[in-house]
mmCIF file of the N, C-alpha and C atoms, coordinates in Angstrom:
data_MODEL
# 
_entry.id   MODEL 
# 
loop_
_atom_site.group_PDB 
_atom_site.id 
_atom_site.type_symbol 
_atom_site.label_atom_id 
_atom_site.label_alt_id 
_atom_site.label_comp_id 
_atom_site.label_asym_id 
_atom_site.label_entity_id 
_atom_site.label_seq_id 
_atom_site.pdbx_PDB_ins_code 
_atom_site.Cartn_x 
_atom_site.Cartn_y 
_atom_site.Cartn_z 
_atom_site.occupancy 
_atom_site.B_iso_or_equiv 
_atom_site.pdbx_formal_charge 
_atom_site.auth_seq_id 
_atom_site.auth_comp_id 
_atom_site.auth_asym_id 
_atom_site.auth_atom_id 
_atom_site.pdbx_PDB_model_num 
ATOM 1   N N  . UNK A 1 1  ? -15.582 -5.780 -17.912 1.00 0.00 ? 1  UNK A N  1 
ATOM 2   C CA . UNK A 1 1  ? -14.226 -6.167 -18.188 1.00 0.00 ? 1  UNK A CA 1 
ATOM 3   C C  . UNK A 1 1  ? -13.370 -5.985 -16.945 1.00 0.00 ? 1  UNK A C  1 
ATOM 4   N N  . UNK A 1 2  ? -12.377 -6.677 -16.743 1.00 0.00 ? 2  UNK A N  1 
ATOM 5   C CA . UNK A 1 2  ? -11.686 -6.276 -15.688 1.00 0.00 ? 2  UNK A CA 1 
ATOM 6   C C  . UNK A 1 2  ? -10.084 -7.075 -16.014 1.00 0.00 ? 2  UNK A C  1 
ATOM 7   N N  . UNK A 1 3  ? -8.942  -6.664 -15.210 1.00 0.00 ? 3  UNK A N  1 
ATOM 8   C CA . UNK A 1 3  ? -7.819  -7.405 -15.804 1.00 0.00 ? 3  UNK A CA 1 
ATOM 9   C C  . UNK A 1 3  ? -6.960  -7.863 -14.467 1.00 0.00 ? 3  UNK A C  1 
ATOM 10  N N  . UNK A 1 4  ? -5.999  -8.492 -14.564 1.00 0.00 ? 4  UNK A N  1 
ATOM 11  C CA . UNK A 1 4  ? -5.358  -8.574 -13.623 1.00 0.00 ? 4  UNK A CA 1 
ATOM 12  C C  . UNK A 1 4  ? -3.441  -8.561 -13.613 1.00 0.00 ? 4  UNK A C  1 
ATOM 13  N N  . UNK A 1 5  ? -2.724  -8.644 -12.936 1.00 0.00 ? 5  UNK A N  1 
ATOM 14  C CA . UNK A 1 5  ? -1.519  -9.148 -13.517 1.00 0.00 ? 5  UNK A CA 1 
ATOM 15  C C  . UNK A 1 5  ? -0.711  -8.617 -12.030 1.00 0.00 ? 5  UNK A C  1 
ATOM 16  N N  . UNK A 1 6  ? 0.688   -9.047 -12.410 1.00 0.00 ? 6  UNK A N  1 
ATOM 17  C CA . UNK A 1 6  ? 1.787   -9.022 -11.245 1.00 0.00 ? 6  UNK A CA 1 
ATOM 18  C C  . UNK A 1 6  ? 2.046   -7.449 -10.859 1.00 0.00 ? 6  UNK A C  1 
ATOM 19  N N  . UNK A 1 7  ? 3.061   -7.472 -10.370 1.00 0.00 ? 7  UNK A N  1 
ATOM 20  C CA . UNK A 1 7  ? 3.813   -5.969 -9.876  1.00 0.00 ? 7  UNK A CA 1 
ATOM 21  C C  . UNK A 1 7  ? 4.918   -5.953 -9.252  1.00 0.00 ? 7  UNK A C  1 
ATOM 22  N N  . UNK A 1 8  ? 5.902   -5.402 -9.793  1.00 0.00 ? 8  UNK A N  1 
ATOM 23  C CA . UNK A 1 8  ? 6.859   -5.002 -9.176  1.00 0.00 ? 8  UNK A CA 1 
ATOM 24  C C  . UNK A 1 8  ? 7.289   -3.608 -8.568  1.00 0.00 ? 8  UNK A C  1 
ATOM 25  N N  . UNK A 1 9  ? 7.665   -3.550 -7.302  1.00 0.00 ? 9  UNK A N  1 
ATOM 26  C CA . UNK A 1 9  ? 8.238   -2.145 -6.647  1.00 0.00 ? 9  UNK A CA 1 
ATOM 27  C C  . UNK A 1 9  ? 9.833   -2.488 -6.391  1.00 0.00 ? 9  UNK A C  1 
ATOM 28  N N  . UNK A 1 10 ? 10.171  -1.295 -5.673  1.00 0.00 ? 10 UNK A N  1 
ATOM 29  C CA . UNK A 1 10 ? 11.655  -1.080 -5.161  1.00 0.00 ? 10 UNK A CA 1 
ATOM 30  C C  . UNK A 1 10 ? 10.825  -0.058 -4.182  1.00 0.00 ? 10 UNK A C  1 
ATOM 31  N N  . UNK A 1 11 ? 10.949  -0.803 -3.336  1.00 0.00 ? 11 UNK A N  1 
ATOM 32  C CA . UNK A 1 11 ? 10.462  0.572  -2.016  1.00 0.00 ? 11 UNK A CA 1 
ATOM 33  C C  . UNK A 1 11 ? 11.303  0.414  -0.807  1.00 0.00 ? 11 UNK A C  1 
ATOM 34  N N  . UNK A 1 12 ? 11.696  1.829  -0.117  1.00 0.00 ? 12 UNK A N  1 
ATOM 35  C CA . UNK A 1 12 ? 12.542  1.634  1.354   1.00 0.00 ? 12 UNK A CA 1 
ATOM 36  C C  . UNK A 1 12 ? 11.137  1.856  2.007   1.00 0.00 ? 12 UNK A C  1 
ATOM 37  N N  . UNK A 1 13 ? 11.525  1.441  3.640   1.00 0.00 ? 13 UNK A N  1 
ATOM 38  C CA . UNK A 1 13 ? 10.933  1.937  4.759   1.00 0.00 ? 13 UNK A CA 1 
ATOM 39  C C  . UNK A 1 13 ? 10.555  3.520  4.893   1.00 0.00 ? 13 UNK A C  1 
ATOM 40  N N  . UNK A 1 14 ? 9.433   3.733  5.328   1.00 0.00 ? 14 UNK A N  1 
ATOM 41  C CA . UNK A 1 14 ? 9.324   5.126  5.618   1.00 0.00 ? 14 UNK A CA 1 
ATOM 42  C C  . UNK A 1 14 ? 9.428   6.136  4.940   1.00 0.00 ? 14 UNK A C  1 
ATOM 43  N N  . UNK A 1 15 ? 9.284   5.598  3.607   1.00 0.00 ? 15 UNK A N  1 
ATOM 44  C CA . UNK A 1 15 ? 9.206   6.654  2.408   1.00 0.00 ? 15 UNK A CA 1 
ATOM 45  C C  . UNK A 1 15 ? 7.480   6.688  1.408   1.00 0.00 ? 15 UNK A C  1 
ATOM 46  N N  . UNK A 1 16 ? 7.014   7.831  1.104   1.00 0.00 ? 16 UNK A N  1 
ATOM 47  C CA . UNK A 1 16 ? 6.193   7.846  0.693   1.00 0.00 ? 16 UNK A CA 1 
ATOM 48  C C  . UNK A 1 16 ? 6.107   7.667  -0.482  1.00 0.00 ? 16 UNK A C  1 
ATOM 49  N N  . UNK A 1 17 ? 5.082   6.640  -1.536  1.00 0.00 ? 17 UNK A N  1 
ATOM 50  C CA . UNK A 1 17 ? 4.855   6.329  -2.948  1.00 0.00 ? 17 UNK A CA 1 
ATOM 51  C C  . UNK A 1 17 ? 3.511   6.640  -3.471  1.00 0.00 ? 17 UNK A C  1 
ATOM 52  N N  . UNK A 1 18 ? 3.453   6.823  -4.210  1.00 0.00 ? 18 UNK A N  1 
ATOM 53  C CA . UNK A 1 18 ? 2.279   7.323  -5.170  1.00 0.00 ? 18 UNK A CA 1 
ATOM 54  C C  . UNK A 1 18 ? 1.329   6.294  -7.043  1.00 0.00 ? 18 UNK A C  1 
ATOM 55  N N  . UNK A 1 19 ? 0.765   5.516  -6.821  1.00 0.00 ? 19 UNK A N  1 
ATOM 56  C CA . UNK A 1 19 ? 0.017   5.136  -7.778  1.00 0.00 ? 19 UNK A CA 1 
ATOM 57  C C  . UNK A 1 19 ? -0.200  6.032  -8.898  1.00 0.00 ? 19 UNK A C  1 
ATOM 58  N N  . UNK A 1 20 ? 0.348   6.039  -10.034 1.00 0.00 ? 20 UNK A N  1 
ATOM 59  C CA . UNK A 1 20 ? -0.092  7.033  -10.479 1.00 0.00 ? 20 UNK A CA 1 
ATOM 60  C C  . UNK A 1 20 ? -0.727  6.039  -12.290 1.00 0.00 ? 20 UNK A C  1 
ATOM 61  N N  . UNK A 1 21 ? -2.035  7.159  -12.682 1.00 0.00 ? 21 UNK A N  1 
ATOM 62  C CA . UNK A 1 21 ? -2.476  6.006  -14.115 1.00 0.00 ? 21 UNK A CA 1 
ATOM 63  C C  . UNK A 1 21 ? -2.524  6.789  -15.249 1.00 0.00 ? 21 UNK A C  1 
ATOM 64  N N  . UNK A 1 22 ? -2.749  5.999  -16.646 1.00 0.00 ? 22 UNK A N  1 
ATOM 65  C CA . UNK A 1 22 ? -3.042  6.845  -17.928 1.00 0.00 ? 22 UNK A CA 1 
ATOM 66  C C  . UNK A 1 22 ? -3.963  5.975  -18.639 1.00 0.00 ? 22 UNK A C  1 
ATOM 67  N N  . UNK A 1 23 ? -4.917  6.518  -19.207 1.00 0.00 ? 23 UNK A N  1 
ATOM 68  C CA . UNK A 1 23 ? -5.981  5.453  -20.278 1.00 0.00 ? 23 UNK A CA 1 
ATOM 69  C C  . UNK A 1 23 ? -5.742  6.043  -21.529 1.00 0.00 ? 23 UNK A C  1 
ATOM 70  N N  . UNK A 1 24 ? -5.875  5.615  -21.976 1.00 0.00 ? 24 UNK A N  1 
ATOM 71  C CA . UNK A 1 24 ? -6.026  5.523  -23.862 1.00 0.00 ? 24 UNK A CA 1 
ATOM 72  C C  . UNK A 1 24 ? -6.942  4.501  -24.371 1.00 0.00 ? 24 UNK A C  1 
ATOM 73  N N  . UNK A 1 25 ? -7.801  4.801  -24.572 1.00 0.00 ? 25 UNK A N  1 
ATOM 74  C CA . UNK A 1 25 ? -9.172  4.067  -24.961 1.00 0.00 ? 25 UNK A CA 1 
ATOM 75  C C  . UNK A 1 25 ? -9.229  2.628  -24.347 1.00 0.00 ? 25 UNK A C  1 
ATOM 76  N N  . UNK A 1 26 ? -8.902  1.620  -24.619 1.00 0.00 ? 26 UNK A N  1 
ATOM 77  C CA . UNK A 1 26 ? -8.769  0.695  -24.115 1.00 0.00 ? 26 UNK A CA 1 
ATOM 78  C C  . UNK A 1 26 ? -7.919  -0.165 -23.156 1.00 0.00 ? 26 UNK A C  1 
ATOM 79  N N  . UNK A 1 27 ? -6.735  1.131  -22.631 1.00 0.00 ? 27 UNK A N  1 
ATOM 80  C CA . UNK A 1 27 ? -5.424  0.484  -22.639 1.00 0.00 ? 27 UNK A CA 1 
ATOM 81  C C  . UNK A 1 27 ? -5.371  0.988  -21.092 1.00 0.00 ? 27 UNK A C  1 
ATOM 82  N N  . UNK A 1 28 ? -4.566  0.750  -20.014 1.00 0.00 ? 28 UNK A N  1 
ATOM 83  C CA . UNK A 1 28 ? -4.181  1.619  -18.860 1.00 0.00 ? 28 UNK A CA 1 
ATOM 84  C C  . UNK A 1 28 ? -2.894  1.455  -18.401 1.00 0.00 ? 28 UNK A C  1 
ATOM 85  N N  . UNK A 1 29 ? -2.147  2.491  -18.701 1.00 0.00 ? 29 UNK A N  1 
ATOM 86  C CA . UNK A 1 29 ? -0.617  2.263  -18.076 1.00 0.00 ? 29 UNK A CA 1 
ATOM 87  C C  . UNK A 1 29 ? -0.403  2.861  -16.353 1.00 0.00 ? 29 UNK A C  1 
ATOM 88  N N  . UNK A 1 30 ? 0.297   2.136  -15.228 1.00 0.00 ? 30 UNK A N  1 
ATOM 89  C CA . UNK A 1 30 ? 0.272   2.590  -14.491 1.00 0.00 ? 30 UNK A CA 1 
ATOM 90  C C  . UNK A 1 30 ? 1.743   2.112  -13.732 1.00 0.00 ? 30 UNK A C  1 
ATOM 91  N N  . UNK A 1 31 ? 2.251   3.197  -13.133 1.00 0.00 ? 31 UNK A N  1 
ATOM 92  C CA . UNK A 1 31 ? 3.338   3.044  -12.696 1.00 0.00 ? 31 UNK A CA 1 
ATOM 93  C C  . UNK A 1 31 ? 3.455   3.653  -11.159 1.00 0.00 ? 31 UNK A C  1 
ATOM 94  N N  . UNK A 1 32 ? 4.091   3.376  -10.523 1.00 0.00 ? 32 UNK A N  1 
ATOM 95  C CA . UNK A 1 32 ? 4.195   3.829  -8.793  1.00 0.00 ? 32 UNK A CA 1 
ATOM 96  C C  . UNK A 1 32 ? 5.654   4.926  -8.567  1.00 0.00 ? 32 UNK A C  1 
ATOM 97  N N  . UNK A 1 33 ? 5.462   6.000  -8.330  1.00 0.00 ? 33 UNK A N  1 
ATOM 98  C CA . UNK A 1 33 ? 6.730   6.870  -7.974  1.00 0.00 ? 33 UNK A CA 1 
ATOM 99  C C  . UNK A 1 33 ? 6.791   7.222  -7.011  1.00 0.00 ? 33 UNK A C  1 
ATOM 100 N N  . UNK A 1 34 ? 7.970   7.845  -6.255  1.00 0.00 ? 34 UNK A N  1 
ATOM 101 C CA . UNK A 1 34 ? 8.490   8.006  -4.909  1.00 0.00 ? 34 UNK A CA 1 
ATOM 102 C C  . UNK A 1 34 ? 8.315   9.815  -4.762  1.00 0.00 ? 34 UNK A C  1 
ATOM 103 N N  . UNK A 1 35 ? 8.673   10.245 -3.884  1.00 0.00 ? 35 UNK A N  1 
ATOM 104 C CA . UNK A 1 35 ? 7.854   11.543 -3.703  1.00 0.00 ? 35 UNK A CA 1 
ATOM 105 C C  . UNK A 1 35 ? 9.324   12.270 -4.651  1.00 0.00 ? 35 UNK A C  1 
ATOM 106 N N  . UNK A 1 36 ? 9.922   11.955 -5.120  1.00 0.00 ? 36 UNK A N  1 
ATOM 107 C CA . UNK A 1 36 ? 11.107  12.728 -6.298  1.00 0.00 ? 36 UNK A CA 1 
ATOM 108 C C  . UNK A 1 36 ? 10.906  12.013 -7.677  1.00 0.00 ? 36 UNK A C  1 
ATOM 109 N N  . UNK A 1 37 ? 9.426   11.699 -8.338  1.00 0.00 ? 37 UNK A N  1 
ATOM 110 C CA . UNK A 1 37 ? 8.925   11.585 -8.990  1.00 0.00 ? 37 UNK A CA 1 
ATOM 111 C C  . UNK A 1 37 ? 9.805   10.499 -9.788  1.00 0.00 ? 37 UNK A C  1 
ATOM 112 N N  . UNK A 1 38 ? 10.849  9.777  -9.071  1.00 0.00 ? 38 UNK A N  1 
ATOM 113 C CA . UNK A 1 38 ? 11.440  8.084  -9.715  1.00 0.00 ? 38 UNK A CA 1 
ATOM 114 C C  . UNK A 1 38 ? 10.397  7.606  -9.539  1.00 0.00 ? 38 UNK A C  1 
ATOM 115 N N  . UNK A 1 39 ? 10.384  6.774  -10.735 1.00 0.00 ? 39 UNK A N  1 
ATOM 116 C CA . UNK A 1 39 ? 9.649   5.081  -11.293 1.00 0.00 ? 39 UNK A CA 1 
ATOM 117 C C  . UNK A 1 39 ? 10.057  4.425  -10.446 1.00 0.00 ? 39 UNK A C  1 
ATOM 118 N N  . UNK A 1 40 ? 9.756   3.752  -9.169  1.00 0.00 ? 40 UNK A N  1 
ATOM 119 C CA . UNK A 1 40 ? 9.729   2.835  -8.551  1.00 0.00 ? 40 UNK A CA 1 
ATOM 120 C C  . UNK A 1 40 ? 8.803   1.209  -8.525  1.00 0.00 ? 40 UNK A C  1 
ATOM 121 N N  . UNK A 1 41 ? 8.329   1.000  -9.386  1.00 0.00 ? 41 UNK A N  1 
ATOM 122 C CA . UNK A 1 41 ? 7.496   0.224  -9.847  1.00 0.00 ? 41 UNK A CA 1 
ATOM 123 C C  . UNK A 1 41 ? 6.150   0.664  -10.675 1.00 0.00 ? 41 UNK A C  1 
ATOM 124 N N  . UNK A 1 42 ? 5.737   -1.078 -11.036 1.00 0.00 ? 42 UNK A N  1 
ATOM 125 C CA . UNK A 1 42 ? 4.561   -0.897 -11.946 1.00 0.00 ? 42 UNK A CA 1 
ATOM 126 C C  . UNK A 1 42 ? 4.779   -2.566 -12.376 1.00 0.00 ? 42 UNK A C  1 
ATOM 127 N N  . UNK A 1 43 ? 4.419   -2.600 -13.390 1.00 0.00 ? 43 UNK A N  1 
ATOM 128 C CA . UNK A 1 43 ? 3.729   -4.021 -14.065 1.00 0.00 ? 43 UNK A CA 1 
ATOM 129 C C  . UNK A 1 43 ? 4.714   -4.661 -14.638 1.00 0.00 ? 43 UNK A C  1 
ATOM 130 N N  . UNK A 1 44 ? 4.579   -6.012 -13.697 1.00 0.00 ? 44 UNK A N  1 
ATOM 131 C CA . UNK A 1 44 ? 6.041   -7.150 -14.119 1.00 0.00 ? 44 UNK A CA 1 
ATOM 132 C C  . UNK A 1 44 ? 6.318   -7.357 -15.527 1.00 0.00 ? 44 UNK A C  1 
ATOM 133 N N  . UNK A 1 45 ? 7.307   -7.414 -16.036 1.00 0.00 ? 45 UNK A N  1 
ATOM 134 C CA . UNK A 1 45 ? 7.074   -7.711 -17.181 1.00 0.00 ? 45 UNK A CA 1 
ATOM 135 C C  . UNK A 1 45 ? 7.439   -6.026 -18.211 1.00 0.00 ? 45 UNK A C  1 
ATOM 136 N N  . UNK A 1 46 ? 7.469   -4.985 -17.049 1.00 0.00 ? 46 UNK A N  1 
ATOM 137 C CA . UNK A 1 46 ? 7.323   -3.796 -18.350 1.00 0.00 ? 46 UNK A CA 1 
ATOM 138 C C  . UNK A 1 46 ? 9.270   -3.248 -18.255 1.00 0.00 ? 46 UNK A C  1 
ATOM 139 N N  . UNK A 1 47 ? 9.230   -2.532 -19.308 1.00 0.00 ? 47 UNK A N  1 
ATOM 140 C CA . UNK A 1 47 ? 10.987  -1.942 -20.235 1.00 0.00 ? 47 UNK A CA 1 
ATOM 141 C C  . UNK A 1 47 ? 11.311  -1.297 -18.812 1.00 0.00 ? 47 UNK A C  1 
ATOM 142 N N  . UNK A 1 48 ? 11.069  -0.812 -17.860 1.00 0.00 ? 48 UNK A N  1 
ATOM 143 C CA . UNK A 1 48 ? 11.229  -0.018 -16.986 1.00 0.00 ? 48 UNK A CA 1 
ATOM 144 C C  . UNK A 1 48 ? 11.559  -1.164 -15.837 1.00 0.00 ? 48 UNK A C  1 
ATOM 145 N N  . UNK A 1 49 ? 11.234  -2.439 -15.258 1.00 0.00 ? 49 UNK A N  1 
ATOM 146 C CA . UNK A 1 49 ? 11.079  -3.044 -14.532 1.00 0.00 ? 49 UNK A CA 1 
ATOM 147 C C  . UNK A 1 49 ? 12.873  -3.410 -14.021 1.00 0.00 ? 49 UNK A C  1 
ATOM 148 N N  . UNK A 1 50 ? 13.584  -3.130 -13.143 1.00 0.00 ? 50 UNK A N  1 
ATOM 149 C CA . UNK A 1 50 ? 14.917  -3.509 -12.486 1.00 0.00 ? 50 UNK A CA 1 
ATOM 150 C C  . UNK A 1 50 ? 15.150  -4.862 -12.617 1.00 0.00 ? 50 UNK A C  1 
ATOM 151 N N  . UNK A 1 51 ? 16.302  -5.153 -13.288 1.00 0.00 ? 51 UNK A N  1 
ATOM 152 C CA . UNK A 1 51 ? 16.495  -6.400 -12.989 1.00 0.00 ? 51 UNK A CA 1 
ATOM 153 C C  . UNK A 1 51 ? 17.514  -6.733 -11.715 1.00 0.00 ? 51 UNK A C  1 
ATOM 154 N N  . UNK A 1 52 ? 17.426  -8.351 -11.647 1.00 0.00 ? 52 UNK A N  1 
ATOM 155 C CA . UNK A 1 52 ? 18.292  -8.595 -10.342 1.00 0.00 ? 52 UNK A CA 1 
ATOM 156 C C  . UNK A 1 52 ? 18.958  -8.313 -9.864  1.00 0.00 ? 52 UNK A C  1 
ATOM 157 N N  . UNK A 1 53 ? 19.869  -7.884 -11.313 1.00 0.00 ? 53 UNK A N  1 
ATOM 158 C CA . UNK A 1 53 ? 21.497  -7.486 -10.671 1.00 0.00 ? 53 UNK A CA 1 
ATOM 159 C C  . UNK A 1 53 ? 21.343  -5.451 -10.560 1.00 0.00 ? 53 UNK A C  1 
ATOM 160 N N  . UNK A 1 54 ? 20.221  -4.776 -10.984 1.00 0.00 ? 54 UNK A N  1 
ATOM 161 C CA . UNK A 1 54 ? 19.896  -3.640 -10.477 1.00 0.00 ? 54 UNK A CA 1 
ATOM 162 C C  . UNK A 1 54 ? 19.401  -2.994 -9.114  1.00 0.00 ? 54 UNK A C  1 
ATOM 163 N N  . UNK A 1 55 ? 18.686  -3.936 -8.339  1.00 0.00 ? 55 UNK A N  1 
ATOM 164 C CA . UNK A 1 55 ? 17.845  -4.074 -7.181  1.00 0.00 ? 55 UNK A CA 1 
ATOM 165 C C  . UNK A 1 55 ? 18.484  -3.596 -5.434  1.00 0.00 ? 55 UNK A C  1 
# 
């Protein structure tokens, strides 16, 4: 099995980010945070994702 899909970040220059994941049997949530543990991205499309006029 394998999956694919988009991504969105908010990243500056010269700052460090982190991949971070969770499984639940079939499922994998994964989101990207900045070293002060903000949600800075993850998967287009998800409740968390910035919109335009946030960015």
């Amino acid at each position: 099995m394998y999956a694919f899909g988009d991504l969105w970040l908010v990243a500056e220059a010269g700052k460090t980010y982190t991949v971070k994941a969770e499984s639940k049997g079939y499922s994998v949530h994964f989101w990207i945070e900045d070293t002060e543990g903000k949600v800075v991205g993850g998967i287009k499309g998800s409740d968390d994702e910035p919109t335009e006029h946030e960015s």
